[in-house]
C-alpha positions as CSV (number, residue, x, y, z in Angstrom):
1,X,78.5,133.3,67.4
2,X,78.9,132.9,71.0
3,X,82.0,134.2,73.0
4,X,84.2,131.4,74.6
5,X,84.1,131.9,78.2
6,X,87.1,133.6,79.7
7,X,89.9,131.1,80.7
8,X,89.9,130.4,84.7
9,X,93.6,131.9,86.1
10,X,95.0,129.6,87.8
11,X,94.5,130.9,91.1
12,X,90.9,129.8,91.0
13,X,91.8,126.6,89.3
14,X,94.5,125.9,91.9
15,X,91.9,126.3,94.2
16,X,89.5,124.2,92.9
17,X,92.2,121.6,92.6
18,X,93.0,121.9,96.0
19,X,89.6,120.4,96.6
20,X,89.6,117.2,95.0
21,X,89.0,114.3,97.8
22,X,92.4,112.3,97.8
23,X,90.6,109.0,98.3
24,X,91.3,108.6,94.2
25,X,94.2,109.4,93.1
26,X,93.3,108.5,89.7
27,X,90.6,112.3,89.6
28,X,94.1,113.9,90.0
29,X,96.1,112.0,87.1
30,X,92.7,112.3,84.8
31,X,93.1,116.4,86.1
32,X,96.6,116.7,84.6
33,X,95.7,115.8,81.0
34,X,93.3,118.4,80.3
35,X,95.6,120.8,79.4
36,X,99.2,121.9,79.8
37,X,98.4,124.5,82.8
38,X,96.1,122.4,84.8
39,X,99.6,120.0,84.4
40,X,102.0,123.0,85.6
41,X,99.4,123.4,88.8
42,X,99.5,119.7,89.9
43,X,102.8,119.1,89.2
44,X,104.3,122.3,91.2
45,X,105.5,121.5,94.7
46,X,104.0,124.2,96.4
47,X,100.8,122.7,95.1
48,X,101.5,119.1,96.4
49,X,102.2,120.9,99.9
50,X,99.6,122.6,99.8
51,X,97.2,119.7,99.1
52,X,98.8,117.6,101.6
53,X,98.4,120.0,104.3
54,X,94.6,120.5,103.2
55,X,93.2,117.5,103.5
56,X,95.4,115.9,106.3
57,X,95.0,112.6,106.4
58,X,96.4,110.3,104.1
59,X,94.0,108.2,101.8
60,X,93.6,104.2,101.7
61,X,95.6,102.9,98.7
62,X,95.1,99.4,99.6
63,X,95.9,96.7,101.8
64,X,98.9,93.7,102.2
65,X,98.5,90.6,104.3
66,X,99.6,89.8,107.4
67,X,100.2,86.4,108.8
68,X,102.9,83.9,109.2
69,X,101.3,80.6,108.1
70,X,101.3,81.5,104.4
71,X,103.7,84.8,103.7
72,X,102.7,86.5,100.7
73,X,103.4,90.2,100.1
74,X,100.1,90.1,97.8
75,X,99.1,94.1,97.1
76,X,95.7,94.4,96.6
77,X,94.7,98.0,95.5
78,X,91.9,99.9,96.8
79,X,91.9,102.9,94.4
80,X,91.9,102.8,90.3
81,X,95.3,105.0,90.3
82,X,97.6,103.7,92.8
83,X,101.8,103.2,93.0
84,X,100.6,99.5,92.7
85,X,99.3,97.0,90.1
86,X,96.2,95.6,91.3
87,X,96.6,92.5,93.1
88,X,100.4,92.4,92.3
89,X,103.3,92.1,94.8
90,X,106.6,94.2,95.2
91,X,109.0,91.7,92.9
92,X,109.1,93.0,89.6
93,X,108.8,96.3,87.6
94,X,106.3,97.1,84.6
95,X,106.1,100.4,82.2
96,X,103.1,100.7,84.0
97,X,104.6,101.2,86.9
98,X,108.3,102.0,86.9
99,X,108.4,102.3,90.5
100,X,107.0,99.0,91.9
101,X,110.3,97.3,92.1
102,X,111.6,94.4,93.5
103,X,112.9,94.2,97.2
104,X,113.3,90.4,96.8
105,X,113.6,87.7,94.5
106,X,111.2,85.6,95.7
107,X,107.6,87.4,97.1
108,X,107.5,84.3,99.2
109,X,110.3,84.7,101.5
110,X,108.9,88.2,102.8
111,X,106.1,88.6,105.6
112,X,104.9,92.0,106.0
113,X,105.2,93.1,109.5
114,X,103.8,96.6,109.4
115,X,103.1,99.8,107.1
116,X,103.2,103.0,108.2
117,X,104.3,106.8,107.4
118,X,104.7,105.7,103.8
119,X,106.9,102.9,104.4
120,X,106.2,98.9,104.0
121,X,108.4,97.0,107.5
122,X,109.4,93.1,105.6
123,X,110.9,90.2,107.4
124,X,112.2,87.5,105.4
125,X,112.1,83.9,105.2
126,X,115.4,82.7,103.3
127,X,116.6,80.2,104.6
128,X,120.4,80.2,103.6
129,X,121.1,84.0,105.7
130,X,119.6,85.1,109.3
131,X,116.2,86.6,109.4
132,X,117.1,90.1,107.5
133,X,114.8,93.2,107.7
134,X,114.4,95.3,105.3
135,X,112.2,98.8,104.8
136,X,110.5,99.7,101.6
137,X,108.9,102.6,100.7
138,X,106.7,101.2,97.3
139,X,105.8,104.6,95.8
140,X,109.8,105.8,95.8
141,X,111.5,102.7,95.8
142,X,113.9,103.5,98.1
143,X,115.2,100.3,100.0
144,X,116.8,99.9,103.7
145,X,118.1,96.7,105.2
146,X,118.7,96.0,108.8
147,X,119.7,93.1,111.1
148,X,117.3,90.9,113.2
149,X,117.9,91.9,116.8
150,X,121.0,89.2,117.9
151,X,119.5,87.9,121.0
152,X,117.7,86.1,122.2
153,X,115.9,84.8,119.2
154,X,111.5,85.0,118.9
155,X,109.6,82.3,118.5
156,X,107.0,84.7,117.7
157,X,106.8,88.5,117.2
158,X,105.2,91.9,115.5
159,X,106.7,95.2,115.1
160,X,106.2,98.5,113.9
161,X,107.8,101.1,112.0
162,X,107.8,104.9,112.8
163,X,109.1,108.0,111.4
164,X,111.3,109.7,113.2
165,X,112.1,113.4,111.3
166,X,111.8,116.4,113.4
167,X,109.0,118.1,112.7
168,X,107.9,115.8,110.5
169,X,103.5,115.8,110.3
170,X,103.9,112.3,108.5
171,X,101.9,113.6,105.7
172,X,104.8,113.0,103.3
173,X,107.3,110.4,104.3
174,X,108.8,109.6,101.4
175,X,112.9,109.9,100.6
176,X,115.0,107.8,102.9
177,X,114.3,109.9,106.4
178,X,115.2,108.6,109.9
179,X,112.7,105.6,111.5
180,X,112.8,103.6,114.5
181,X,111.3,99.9,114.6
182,X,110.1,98.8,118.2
183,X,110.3,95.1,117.9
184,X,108.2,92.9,120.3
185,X,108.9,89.4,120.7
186,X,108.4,85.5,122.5
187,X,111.0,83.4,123.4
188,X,111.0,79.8,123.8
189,X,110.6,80.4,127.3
190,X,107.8,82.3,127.3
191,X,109.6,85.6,128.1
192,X,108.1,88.1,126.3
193,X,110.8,91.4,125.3
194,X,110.8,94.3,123.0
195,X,114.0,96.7,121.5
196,X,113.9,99.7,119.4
197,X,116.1,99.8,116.3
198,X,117.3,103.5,115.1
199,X,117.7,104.1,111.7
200,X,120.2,107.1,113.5
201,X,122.3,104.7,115.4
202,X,122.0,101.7,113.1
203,X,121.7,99.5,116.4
204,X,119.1,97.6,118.6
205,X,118.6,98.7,122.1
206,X,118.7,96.8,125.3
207,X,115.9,94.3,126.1
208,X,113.2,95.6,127.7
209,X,111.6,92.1,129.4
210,X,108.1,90.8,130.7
211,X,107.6,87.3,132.2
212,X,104.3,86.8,132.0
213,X,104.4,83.7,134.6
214,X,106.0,86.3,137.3
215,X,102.5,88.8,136.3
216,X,99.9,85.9,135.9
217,X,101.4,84.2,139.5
218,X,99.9,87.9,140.9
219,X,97.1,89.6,139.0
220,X,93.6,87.7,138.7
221,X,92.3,87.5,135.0
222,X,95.4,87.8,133.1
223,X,96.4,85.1,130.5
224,X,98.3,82.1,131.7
225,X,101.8,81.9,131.0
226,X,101.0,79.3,127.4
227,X,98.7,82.0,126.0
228,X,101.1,84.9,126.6
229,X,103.2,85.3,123.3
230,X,103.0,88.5,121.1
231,X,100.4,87.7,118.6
232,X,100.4,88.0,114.7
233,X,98.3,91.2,114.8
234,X,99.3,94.2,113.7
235,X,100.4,96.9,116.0
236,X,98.6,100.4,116.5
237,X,101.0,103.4,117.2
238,X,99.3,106.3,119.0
239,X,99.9,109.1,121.8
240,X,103.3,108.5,123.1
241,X,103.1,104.8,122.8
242,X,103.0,101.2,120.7
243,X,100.6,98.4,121.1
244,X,100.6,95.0,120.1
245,X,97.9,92.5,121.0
246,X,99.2,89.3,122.8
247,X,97.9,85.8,121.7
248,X,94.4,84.6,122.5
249,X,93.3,88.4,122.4
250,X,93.1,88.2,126.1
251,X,95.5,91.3,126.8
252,X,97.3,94.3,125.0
253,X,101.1,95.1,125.6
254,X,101.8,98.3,126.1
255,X,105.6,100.0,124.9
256,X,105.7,103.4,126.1
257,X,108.0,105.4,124.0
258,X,109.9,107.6,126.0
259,X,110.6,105.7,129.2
260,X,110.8,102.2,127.5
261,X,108.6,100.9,130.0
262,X,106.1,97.9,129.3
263,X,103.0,97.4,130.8
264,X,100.2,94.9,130.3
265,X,96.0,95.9,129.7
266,X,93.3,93.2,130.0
267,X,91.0,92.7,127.6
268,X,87.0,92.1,128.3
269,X,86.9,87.9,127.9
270,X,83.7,88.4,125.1
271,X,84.7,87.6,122.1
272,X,85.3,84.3,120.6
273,X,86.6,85.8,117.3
274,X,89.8,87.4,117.0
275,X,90.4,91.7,117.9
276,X,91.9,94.5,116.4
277,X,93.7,97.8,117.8
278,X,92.0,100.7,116.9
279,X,92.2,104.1,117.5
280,X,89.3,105.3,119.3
281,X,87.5,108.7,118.4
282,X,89.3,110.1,121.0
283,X,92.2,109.3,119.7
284,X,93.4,107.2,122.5
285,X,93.6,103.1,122.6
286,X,90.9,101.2,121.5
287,X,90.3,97.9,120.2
288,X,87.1,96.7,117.8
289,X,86.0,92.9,118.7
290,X,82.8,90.9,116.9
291,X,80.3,89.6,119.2
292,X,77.2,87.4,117.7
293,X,77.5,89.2,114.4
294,X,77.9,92.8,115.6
295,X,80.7,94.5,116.1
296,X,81.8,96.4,119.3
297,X,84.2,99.3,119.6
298,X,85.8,99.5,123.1
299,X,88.0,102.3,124.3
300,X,90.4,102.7,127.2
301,X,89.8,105.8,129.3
302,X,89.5,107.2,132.8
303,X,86.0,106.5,134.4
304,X,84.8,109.4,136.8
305,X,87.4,108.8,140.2
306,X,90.6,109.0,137.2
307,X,90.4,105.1,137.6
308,X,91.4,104.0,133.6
309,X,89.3,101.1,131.9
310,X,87.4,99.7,129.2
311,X,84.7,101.4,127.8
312,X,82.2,100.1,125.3
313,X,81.5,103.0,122.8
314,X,79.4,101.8,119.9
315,X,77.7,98.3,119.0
316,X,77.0,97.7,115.1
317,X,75.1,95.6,113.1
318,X,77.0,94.6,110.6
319,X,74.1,92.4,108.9
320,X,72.2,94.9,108.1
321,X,75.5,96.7,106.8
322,X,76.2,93.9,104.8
323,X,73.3,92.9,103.3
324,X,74.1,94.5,100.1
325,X,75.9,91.5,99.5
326,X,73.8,88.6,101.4
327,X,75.9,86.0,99.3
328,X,79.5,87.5,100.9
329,X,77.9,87.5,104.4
330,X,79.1,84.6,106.8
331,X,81.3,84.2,109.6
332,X,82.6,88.2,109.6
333,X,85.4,88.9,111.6
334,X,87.3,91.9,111.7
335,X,91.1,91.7,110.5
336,X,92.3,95.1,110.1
337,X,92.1,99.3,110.7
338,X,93.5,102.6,108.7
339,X,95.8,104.3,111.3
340,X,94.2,107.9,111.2
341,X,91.3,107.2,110.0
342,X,87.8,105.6,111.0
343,X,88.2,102.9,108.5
344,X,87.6,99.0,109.5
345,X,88.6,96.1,107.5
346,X,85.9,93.2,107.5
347,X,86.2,89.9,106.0
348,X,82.6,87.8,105.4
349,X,83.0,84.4,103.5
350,X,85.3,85.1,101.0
351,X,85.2,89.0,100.5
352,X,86.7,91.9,102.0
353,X,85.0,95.1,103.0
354,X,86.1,98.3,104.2
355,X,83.7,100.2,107.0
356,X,83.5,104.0,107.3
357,X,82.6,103.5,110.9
358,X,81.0,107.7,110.8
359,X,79.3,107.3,107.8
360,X,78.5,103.8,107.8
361,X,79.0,103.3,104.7
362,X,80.8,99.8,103.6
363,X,82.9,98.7,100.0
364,X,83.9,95.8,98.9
365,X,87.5,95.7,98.3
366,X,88.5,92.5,97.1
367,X,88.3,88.8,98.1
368,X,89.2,87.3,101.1
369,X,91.6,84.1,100.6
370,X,91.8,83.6,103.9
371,X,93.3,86.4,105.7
372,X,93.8,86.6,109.0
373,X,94.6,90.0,109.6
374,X,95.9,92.9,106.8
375,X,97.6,95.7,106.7
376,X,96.4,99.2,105.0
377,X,99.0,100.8,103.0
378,X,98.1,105.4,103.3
379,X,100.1,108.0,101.7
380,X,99.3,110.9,99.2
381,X,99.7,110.0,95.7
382,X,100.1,112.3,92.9
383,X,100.6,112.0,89.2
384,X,104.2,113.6,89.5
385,X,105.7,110.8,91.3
386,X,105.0,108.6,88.3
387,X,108.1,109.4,87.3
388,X,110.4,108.8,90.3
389,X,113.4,106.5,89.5
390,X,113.5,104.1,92.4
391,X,116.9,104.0,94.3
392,X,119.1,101.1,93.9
393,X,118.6,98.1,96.8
């Protein structure tokens, strides 16, 4: 009869652990039932560091919407193991999962704003208390409310959310740490301001303004004064500043963290469809825009004389990418991108795809039900935080 292999120490199995693509969570969880020291491995936090620290970047869990018109902080999950039921929203708990609790009582009176560094930015909608913030974090629980800034109040605005821990390589930001929130708003009179809230100092800060009809009255090009509100896009954090698209897609406001200061970027006037902020591959501003079915990936650099502009980096067909599906394929637009990562979100007809812009390879992540724009929810996920109590609201 044959001998029985020798057991692996767990060294080597740690190792081999160490090397199972994020992108599931689930491989992990299916990992720590085989046997009572592969658990000990995955469940030890020198592992979890470890792991984090390997593979870097924080994998796509899945996506909530983002638009004003019909608020709905609808989850839909990317990945078979996830913090989240699939399809499901943040306003009620299951033994499933015991730490998809409420931050609301109603889904509907919550827009998402933002996700980012773990955490889930809401405004709500009720309509017997002032506009209320409040800061989720879906995999812990944990729960932090915040005032609207006082004055004056936007007729339109975005915002997004950023940890703030010294030191901090964002590949873990769970447990209540310090943020910031740079707000960007539209008045009724077309004044266009953003403030920073800190988490540190509980308060907003002085209004950092742009009148647009003061800018368009000297610069050729830019957006008249109607088309200059802060749009319902998401924001794109990267560098040493925030961005947030302005309405018609016809320019990109610029917050630059340290000094405060606003600034105002252009856009090339060639797309009819709606953009999205990007992170280019050199990690610095870029913006992704359809064009006659293809899609065109722009970045914002210094040409040869240090002179900074556009410049077109890639063109892709995305009907060739899409014909795996020729029935989903119509009208595509883009609507969303993975901070950190090279992932695009395309909606075609009425599905939802995700593009690996290196690889080029696309997957259909759910149905489209007429989102405008989304927002990706990334963090590490392991089987150990399962059993996290969340904290109390």
């Amino acid at each position: 009869m044959p001998r029985r292999p020798p057991p692996l120490i767990d060294d080597v199995v740690g190792e081999i652990l160490l090397r199972v693509p994020p992108d599931e969570p689930a491989h992990l969880v299916r990992a720590a039932l085989v046997c009572k020291p592969w658990r000990r491995i995955l469940f030890d936090p020198a592992f979890r560091r470890r792991y984090r620290a390997f593979h870097r970047t924080p994998p796509l869990l899945g996506f909530l919407r983002f638009e004003m018109v019909h608020p709905d902080l609808k989850f839909v999950s990317t990945a078979a193991a996830s913090p989240f039921p699939a399809q499901a929203h943040p306003n009620f708990s299951t033994p499933a999962h015991p730490n998809f609790s409420t931050p609301a009582h109603s889904r509907r009176q919550w827009r998402t704003l933002d996700c980012r560094h773990g955490r889930v930015l809401l405004y709500s909608f009720r309509t017997r208390r002032p506009g209320r913030l409040l800061l989720w974090d879906p995999i812990t629980g944990g729960k932090q409310r915040f005032p609207m800034p006082d004055d004056p109040s936007p007729e339109i605005f975005s915002a997004a959310v950023l940890c703030t821990a010294d030191s901090c390589n964002h590949l873990d930001c769970h447990g209540g740490g310090p943020f910031r929130v740079v707000f960007a708003g539209t008045d009724q009179d077309y004044v266009t301001w953003v403030t920073e809230f800190s988490s540190e100092t509980r308060a907003w800060s002085a209004l950092t303004k742009v009148d647009f009809r003061i800018i368009a009255s000297n610069r050729v090009g830019l957006a008249p004064a109607f088309d200059s509100f802060v749009s319902l896009r998401p924001s794109l954090f990267t560098g040493d500043a925030v961005y947030f698209i302005l309405e018609k897609e016809k320019a990109i406001l610029k917050y630059d963290l340290d000094g405060r200061g606003v600034s105002v970027i252009d856009t090339p006037r060639v797309y009819r469809k709606r953009i999205i902020l990007m992170t280019a591959e050199d990690g610095e501003l870029g913006f992704a825009g359809l064009k006659d079915c293809d899609l065109h990936l722009w970045s914002w650099k210094p040409n040869a004389k240090g002179i900074p502009g556009w410049m077109q980096l890639r063109v892709i067909k995305l009907k060739s990418l899409l014909s795996v599906s020729e029935s989903c394929y119509s009208s595509p637009q883009v609507i969303g991108f993975a901070e950190g990562t090279d992932i695009i979100f395309i909606s075609s007809n009425d599905c939802i795809f995700t593009l690996k812009l290196k690889s080029g390879q696309v997957k259909k992540v759910g149905r489209r039900f007429n989102y405008e724009a989304v927002v990706p929810y990334m963090s590490f996920y392991a089987p150990d935080l399962v059993g996290v109590r969340p904290s109390p609201p």
